[in-house]
C-alpha positions in Angstrom: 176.5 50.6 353.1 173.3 50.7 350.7 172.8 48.6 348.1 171.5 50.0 344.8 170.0 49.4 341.4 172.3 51.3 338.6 169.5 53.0 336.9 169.5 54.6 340.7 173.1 55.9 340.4 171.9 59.5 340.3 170.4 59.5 343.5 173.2 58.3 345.4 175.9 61.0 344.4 178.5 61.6 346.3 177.6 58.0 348.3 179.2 55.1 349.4 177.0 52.4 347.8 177.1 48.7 347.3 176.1 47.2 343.6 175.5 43.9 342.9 176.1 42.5 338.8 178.6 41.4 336.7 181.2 43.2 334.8 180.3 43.7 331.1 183.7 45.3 329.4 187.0 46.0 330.9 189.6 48.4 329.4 193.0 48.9 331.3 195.2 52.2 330.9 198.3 52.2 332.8 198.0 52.3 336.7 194.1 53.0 335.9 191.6 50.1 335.4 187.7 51.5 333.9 185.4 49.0 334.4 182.0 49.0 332.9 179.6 47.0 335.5 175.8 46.1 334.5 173.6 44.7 336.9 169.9 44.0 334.4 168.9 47.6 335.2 171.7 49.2 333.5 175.3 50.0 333.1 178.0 52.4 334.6 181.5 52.7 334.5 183.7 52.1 337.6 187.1 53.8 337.7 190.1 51.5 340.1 193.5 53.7 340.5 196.6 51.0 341.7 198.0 54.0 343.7 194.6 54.3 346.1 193.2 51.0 346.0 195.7 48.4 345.3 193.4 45.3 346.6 190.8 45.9 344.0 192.9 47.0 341.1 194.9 43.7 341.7 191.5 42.1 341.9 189.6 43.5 338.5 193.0 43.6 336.3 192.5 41.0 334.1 188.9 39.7 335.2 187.5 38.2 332.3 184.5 39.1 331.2 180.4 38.1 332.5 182.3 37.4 336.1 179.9 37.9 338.7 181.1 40.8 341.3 180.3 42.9 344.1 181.7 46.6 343.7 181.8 48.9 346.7 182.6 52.8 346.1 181.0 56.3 345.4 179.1 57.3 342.8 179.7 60.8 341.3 179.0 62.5 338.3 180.5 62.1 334.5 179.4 63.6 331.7 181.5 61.5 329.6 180.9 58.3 331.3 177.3 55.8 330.4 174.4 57.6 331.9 176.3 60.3 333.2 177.7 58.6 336.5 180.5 56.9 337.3 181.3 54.3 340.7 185.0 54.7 342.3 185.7 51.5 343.0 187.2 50.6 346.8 186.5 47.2 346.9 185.3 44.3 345.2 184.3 40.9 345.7 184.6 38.1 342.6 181.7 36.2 343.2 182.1 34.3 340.5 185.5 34.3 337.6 184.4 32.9 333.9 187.1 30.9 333.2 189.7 31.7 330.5 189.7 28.6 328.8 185.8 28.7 327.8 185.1 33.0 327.9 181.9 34.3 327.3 181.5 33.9 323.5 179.5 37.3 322.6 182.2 39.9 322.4 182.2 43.7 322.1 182.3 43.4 318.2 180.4 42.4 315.7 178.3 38.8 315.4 175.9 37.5 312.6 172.6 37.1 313.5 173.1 33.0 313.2 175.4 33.0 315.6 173.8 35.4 318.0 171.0 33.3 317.7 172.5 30.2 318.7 173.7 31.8 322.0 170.3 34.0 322.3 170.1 32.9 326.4 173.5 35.0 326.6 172.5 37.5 323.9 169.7 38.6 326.0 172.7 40.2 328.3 173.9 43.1 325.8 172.3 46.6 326.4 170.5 46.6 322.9 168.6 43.1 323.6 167.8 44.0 327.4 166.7 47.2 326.8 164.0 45.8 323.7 163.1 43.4 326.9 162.1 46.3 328.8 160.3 48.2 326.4 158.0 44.6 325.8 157.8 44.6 329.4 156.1 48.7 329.6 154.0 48.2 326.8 152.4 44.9 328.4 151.9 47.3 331.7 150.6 49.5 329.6 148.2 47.6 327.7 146.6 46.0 330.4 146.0 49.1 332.3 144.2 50.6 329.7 141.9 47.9 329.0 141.6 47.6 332.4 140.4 51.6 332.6 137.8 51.0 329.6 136.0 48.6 331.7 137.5 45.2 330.3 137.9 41.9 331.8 140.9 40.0 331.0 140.3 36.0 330.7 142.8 33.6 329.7 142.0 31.2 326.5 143.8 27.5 326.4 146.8 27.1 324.9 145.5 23.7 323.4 142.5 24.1 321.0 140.7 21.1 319.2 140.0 23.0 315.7 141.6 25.7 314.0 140.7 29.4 314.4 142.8 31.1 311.3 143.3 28.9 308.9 144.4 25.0 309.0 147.4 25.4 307.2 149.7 27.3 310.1 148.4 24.8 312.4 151.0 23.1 315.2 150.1 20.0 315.9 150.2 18.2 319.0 149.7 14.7 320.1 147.4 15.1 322.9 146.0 12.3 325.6 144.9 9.2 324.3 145.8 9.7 320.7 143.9 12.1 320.5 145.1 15.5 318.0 145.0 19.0 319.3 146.4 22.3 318.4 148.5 25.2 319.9 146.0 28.1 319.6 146.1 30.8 316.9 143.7 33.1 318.9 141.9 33.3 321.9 139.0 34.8 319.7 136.5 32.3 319.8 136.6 31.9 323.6 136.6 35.5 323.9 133.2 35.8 322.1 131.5 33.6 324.3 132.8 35.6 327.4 132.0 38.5 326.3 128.5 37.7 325.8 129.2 37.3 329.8 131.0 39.7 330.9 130.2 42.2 328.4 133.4 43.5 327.8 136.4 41.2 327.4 140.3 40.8 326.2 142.7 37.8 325.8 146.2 38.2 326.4 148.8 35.9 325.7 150.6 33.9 323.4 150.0 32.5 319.7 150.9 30.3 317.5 151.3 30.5 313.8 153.2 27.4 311.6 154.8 30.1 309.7 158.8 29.4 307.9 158.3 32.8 306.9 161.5 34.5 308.6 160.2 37.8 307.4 158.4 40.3 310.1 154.9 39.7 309.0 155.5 36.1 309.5 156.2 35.4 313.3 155.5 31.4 314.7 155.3 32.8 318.1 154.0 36.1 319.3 151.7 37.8 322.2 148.0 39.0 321.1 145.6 41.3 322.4 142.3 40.5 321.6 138.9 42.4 322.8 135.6 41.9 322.4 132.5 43.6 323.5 128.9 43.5 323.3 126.3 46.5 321.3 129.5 48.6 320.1 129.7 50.4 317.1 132.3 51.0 314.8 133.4 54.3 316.1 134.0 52.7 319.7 136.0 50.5 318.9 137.9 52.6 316.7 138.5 54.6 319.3 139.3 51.9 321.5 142.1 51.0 319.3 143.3 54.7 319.0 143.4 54.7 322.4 145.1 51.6 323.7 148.0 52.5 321.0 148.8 55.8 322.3 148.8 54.3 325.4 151.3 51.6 324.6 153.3 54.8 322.8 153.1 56.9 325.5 153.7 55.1 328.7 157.2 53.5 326.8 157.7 57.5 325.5 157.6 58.5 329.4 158.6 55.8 331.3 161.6 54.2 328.9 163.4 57.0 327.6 166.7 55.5 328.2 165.6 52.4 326.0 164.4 54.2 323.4 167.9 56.3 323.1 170.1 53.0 323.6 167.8 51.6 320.7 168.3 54.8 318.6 164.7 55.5 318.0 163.5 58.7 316.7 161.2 60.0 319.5 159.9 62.8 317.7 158.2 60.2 315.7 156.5 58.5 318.5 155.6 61.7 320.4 152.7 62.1 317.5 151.0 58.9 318.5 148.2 60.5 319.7 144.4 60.2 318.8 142.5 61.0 316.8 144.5 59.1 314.0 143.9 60.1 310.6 141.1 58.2 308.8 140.2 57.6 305.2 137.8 55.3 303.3 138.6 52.8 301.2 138.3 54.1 298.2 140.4 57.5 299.8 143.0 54.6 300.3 142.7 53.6 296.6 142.8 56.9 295.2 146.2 57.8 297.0 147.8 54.6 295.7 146.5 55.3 292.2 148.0 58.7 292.6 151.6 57.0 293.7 151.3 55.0 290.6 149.8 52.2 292.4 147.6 49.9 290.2 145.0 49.4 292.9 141.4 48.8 292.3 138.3 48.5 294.4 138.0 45.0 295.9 141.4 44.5 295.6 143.2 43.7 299.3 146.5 45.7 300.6 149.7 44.3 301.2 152.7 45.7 302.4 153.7 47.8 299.4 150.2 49.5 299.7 150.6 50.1 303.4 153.7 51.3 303.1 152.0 53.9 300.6 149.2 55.3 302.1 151.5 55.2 305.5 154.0 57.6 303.9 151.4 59.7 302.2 149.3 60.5 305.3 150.5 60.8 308.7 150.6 57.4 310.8 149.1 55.8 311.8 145.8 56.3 309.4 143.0 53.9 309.9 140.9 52.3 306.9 137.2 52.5 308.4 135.7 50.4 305.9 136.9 47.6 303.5 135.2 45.3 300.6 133.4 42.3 302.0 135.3 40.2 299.3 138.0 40.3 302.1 135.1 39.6 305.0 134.0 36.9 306.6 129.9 35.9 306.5 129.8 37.1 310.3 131.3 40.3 309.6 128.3 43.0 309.4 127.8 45.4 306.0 128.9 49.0 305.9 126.3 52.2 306.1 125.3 53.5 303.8 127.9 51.3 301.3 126.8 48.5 301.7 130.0 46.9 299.5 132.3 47.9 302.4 131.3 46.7 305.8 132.5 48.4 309.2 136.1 46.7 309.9 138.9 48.5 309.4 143.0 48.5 310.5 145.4 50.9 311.4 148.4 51.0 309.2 151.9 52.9 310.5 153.6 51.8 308.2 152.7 48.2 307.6 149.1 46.8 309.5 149.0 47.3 313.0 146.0 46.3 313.8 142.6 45.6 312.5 139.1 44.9 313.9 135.3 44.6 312.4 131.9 44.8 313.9 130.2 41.4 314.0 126.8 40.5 311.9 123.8 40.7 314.3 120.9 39.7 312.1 120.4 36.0 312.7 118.7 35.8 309.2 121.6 37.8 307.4 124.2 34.7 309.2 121.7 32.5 307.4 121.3 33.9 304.2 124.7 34.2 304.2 125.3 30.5 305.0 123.0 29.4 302.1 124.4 31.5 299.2 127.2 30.9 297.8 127.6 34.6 296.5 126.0 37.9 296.2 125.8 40.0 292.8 126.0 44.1 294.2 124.3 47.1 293.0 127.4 47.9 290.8 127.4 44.1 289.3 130.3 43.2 290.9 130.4 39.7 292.1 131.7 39.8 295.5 131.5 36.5 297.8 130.2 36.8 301.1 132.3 33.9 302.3 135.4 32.6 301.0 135.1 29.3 300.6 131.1 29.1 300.5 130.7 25.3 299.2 132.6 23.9 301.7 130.7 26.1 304.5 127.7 24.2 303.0 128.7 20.5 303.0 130.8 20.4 306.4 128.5 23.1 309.0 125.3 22.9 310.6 124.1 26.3 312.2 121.1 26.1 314.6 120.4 29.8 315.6 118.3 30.4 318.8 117.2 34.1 320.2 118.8 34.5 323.4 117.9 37.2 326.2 118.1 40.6 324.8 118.1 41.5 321.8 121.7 39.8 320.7 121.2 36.4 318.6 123.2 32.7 319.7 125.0 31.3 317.0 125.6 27.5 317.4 128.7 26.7 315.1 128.7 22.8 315.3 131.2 20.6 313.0 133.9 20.9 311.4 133.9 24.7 309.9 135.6 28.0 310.4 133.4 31.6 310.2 135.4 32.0 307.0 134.3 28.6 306.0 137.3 27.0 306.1 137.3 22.7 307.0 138.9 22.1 310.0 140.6 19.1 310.7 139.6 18.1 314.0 136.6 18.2 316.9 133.8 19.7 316.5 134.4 23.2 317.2 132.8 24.5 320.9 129.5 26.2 321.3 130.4 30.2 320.8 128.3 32.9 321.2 127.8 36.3 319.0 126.5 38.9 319.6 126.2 42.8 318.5 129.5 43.2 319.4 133.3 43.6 318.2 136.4 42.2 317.6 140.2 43.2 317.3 143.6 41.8 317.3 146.8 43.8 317.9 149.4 41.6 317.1 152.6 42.5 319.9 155.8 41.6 320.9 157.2 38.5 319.1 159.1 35.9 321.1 161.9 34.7 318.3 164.0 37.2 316.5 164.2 40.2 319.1 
């Protein structure tokens, strides 16, 4: 007899098969027992009648539930039944009985989210939460194969860093060998930039770390990231790049998930408009339509959620900002043509960011004139630092710049010091490399509160 998968039922009709799981629910009606059986593929509903199968309706009656079985019988079609099949069961083995003194604690009910969390290895087992497991699992396929199609490399960045790469205050600390401190990584970025000046074209992907309390879902202390970065690309590649590699996460789930996506009750319609060319306004489009939504928003002034939120319901998502003020840039990060108060980085909002990504600074001189100001009066007399915290860039970095081969420049970053400037509170940072090139983050799939 053949042993399937249940998301294969519909194959097999009208077949004797063999399935392999556990039983998930079990209501009894008389003389007729209806099982529901789910194997990590999906679920179907078994029907045992006492009159033609007394061995296995003497068997099931009463199993409790989560016991581990082996159901034999033919699979035929049910409208009315989960996925539109149903098994008939002749026979079944009990692999394994839950006992009825200690029962599988997550019922077919309702549990608060505490509580579900407490027992998240056995939440994992209900439709909703394995279903949001495979949908993490197609977009990861998905991802990777279309970086891999631009031309890519993926390289893998340690897990343990010696120096901050966002910020030192959602650092987790570690106690490494010999006393020594080290970090859990908050990006594969910097490692990245010095492969890509190797490879040419590179992405990280893997997991990140963020000392966050936050519980909210900008605030994650564990997630997976997708970083790229490239060498002489413009703006307009690598918004495109990130056009494209979201419409591929959208579309391979849209085509290869649908079950998922209905268990999940998403509205598909939505999703089926994830296609490039997204819309795309300036920033000061993007503060024109929150001043028109009684937004007080001004130029130089960053977006948050409510503003995403805004422009995301005013304009078909997701909408990407091409340009933004370099008060909210880094020294590294290149200046905009021909507005040179906006410099080429931009993010993709649908609603709430989704990603975002810049162009790096090429011009050796403009990292150094950068370095040694502490600010920069524009044409309109707007003051409008080039680098957040430029005193402290002073005092703590040393820069040595050498002209590589080609026409890209070397940037040495040696002590303790961020790109933004910010102290870091460990080893000196290791040599990295820039280059004409790019950067990008799509923040993905969170590992706590699925």
């Amino acid at each position: 007899m053949t042993t399937i998968a249940i998301e294969q039922a519909g194959k097999y009709e009208g077949q004797e098969v063999t399935l392999k799981g556990w039983l998930y629910n079990l209501r009894e009606s008389g003389k007729l027992l209806f099982p529901i059986f789910r194997d990590g593929t999906g679920i179907i509903q078994g029907v045992c009648a006492l009159k033609e199968n007394p061995g296995a309706f003497e068997s099931l009656k009463g199993l409790t539930q989560e016991s581990s079985v082996i159901v034999a019988g033919k699979i035929r079609a049910e409208k009315r039944a989960p996925g539109g099949y149903e098994i008939g069961v002749t026979k079944i083995q009990i692999v394994q009985k839950v006992s009825e003194s200690t029962p599988f604690p997550i019922q077919l009910k309702e549990h608060g989210v505490d509580f579900l969390l407490d027992q998240r290895h056995l939440w994992i087992r209900t439709p909703r939460q394995a279903a949001i497991l495979r949908v993490r699992a197609e977009a990861i396929r998905a991802a990777r194969e279309f970086m891999d199609g631009q031309g890519y490399t993926i390289a893998d960045a340690p897990m343990f860093t010696p120096a901050a790469c966002e910020g030192t205050s959602t650092l987790f600390e570690v106690n490494y060998i010999d006393d020594q401190k080290a970090y859990l990584t908050q990006s594969g970025q910097l490692y990245a930039e010095a492969l890509a000046m190797a490879l040419g074209k590179v992405y990280t992907f893997g997991p990140t770390f963020r000392a966050e309390k936050s519980k909210t879902r900008r605030h994650l202390t564990e997630f997976w990231m997708l970083e790229p970065e490239a060498a002489y690309v413009e703006i307009d590649e690598i918004m495109a790049l990130g056009e494209g590699l979201v419409s591929a996460i959208v579309q391979g789930v849209l085509k290869n998930k649908p079950r998922e996506l209905e268990t999940l009750k998403r509205d598909t319609s939505k999703l089926e408009n994830v296609k490039p060319p997204f819309p795309r306004i300036s920033y000061e489009e993007a503060v024109a339509v929150l001043n028109k939504n009684g937004n007080p928003a001004k130029f130089g002034d960053d977006f948050g959620g409510d503003e995403e939120t805004i422009i995301s319901s005013s304009i078909r998502p997701p909408c990407a900002h091409p340009s933004l003020p370099h008060l909210h840039q880094s020294f590294l990060h290149a200046a905009g043509r021909p507005a040179p108060r906006t410099g080429p980085r931009f993010r993709h909002d649908c609603p709430g960011r989704l990603r975002r990504n810049h162009r790096r600074q090429p011009a050796h001189s403009r990292l150094r004139f950068a370095a040694e100001a502490p600010a920069r009066t524009q044409p309109a007399g707007r003051v409008l630092p080039v680098v957040s915290r430029p005193a402290a860039l002073r005092k703590r970095a040393a820069f040595r710049f050498r002209h590589g081969p080609g026409a890209h420049r070397r940037l040495d970053l040696r002590h303790r010091t961020h790109s933004r400037g910010d102290s870091l509170p460990s080893h000196d940072l290791p040599r990295v490399s820039l280059g004409r090139g790019s950067s990008a983050f799509f923040p993905l799939f969170p590992q706590s509160g699925i």
